[in-house]
C-alpha positions in Angstrom: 106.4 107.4 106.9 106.0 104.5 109.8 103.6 101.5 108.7 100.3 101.8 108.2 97.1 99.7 107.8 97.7 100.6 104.1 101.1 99.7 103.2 100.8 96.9 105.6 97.6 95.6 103.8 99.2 95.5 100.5 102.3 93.8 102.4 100.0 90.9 102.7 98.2 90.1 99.6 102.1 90.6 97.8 103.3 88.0 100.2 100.1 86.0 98.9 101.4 86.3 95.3 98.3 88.5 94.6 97.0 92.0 93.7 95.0 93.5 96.5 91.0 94.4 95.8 90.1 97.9 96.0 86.5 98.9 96.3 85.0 102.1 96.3 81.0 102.9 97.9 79.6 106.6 98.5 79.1 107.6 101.9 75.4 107.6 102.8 74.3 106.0 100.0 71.1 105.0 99.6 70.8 106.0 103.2 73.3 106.4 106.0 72.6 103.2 108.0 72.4 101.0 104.3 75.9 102.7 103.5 77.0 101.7 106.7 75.7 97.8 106.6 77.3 97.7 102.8 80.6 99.4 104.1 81.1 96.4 106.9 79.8 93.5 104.3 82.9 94.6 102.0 85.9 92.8 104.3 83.9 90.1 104.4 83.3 89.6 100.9 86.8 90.0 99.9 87.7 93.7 99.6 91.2 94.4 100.7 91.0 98.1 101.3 87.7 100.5 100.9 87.3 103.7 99.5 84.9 105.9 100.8 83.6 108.6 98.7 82.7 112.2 100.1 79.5 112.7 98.3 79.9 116.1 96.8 77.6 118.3 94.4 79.7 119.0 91.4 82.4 115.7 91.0 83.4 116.1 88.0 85.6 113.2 87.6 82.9 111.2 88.2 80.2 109.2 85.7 77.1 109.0 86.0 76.5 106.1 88.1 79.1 107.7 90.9 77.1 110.8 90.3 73.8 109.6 91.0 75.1 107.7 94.2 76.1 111.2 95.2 73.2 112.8 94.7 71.4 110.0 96.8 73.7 110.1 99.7 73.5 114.3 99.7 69.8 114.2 99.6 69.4 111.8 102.3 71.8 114.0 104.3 74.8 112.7 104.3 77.6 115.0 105.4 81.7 114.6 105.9 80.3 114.3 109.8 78.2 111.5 109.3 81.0 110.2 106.8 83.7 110.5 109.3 81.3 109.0 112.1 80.7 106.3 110.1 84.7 105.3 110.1 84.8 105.5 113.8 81.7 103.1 113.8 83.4 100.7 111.5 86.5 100.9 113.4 84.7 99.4 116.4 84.1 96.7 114.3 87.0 96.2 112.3 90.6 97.1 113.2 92.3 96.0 110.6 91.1 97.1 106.9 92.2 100.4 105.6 89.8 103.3 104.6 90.5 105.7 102.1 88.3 109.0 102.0 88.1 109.3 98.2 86.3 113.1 97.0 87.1 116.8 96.4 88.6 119.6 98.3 85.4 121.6 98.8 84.0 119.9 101.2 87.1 119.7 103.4 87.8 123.3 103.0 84.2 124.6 104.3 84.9 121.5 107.3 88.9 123.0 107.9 92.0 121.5 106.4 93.2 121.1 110.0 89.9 120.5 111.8 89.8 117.6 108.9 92.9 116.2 109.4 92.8 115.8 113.2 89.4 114.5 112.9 89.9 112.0 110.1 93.0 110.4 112.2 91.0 110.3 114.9 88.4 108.1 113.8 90.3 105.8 112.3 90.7 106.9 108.5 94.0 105.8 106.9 94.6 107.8 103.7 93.0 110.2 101.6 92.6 110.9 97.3 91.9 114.2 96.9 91.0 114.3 93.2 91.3 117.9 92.3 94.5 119.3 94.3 97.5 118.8 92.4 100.9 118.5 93.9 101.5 122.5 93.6 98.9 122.8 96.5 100.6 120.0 98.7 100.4 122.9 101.6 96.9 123.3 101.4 96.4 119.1 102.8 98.7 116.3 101.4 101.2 118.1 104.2 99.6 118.1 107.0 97.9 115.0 106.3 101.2 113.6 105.7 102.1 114.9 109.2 99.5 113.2 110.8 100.3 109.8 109.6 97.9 110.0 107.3 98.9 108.6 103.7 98.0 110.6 100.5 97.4 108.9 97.6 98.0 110.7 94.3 96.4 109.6 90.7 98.6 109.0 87.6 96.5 109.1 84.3 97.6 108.0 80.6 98.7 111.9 80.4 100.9 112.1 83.2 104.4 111.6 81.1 107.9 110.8 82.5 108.2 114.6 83.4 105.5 114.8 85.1 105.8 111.9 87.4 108.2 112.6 89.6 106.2 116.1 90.8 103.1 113.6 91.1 105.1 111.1 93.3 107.1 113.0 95.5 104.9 113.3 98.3 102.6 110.6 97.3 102.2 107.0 100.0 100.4 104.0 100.4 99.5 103.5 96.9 99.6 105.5 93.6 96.3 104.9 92.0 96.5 104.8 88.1 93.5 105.3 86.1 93.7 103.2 83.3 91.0 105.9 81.0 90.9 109.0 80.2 88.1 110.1 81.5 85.1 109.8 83.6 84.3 107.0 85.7 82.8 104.2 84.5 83.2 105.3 80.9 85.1 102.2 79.1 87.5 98.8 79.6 90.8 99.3 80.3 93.3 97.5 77.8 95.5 94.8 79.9 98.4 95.1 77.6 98.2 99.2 78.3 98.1 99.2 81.5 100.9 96.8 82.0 103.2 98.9 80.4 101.7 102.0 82.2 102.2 100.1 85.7 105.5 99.3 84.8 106.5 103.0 83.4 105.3 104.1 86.8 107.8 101.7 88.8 110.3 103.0 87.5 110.0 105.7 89.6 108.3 104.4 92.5 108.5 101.8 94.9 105.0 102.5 95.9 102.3 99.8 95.0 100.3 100.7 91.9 96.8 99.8 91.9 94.4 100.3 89.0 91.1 101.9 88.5 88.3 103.1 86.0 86.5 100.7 83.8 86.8 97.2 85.9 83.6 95.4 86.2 83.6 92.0 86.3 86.5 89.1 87.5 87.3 89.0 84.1 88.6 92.1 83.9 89.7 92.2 87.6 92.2 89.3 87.0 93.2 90.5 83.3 94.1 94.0 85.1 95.7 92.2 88.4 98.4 90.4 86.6 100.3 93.4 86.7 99.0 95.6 89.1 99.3 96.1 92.7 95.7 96.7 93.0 92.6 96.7 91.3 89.9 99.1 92.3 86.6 99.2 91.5 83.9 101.8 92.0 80.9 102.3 89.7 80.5 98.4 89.2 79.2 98.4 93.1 77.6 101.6 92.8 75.5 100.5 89.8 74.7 97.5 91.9 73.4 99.6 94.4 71.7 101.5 92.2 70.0 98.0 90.7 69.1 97.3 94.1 66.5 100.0 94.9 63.1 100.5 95.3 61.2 102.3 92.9 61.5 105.7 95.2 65.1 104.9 94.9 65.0 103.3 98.9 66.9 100.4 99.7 65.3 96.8 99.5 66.7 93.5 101.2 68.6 93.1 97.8 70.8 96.0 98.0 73.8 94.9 100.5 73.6 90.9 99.2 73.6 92.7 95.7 76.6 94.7 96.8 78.5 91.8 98.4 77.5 89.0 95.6 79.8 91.7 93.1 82.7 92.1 95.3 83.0 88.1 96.0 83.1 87.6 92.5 85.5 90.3 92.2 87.7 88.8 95.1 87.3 85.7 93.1 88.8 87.0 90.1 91.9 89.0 91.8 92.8 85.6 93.5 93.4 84.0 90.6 95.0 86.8 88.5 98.8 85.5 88.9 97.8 81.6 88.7 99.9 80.4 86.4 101.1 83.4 85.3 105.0 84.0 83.8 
């Protein structure tokens, strides 16, 4: 595959002797134009690349917190229209900072695999992570997708062994995301010494960047986990912010997108400094 926004973008922070910051927001939520005012305060807080969730009804690799931000966004109507409408406005805005569409098949499938596709690259999307089809239905999206220049980014878990790589990897691009805990969302604290070894186990297979998810919070932890990762993503920490933010009908308040971008400068903080004086 030709350059993209992606593989360009974590060009740029290696050539800065840093990991790149990975943050993941749901779609629509607390509301569609709140979602849209935190999505373009992320570049400017320090965010590297977004994730977008699809707000879906039954995520079930999700915690709680990602959960409940679903359930917000779906109630105030959010829908893979409005989520792909909101790219397109972003775009206008911001040429430069890749968006990942981060959710389940479901939704995709009632919208059309192809109708998806085609409409995704159109407004402006750059990859998608597609939690629940594994590489034995790469026909059913990862191909196309592939086709359209869209990258498709696979996960590699603490279970995914040396045999199983390679089938995980073989169509992957952009990134390989590697979640540090086995399990849901949100659920624990990655160990640093781990998920060195796990980052390196992965390279030997890849050239790909590896960025790291689940369980990152705080710049502690973002600079602990960036020493030896590509990437460092983080999700429910913002969510939960949001979350914090709200009215007691659950609406937004004047907090909620300061809230979100206070998080994700501290979080920028802490990846900036993960490799100072490091080895």
């Amino acid at each position: 595959m030709t350059e993209t926004r992606i593989s360009r973008r974590f060009a740029e922070c290696a050539a800065a002797g840093r990991p790149a910051l990975v943050t993941f927001v749901t779609a629509g939520d607390p509301d569609l134009e709140t979602s849209f005012e935190i999505l373009k305060a992320l570049p400017k807080a320090g965010a590297d690349v977004v994730e977008l969730g699809m707000p879906f009804s039954d995520p079930m690799a999700d915690g709680p917190a990602i959960q409940a931000a679903g359930q917000r966004a779906l109630h105030g109507g959010q829908t893979l229209a409005k989520t792909l409408d909101m790219v397109r406005r972003f775009r206008e805005i911001d040429a430069a900072t890749p968006i990942v569409l981060m959710g389940y098949y479901n939704p995709i499938y009632v919208f059309g695999s192809e109708r998806f596709v085609v409409a995704a690259k159109a407004a402006g999307v750059d990859g998608l992570i597609i939690v629940d089809l594994p590489p034995e239905a790469d026909d059913e999206l990862c191909l196309p997708a592939l086709a359209a220049g869209l990258n498709f980014i696979r996960l590699a878990t603490p279970t995914t062994d040396d045999a199983r790589l390679p089938a995980v990897l073989a169509n992957t691009s952009g990134f390989v995301y590697y979640v540090s805990i086995t399990g849901i969302t949100g659920s624990a604290t990655p160990n640093a010494t781990r998920v060195a070894e796990a980052v390196g186990r992965i390279k030997r297979h890849t050239a790909l960047p590896v960025a790291v998810g689940f369980g990152v919070r705080d710049a502690a932890t973002a600079a602990a986990i960036g020493r030896d990762a590509d990437g460092v993503v983080v999700g429910s920490a913002l969510v939960a912010a949001i979350a914090a933010s709200l009215d007691a009908d659950g609406r937004a308040t004047a907090k909620t997108v300061p809230a979100v971008a206070a998080l994700v400068g501290d979080l920028a903080s802490g990846v900036r400094t993960a490799r100072v004086g490091a080895r």
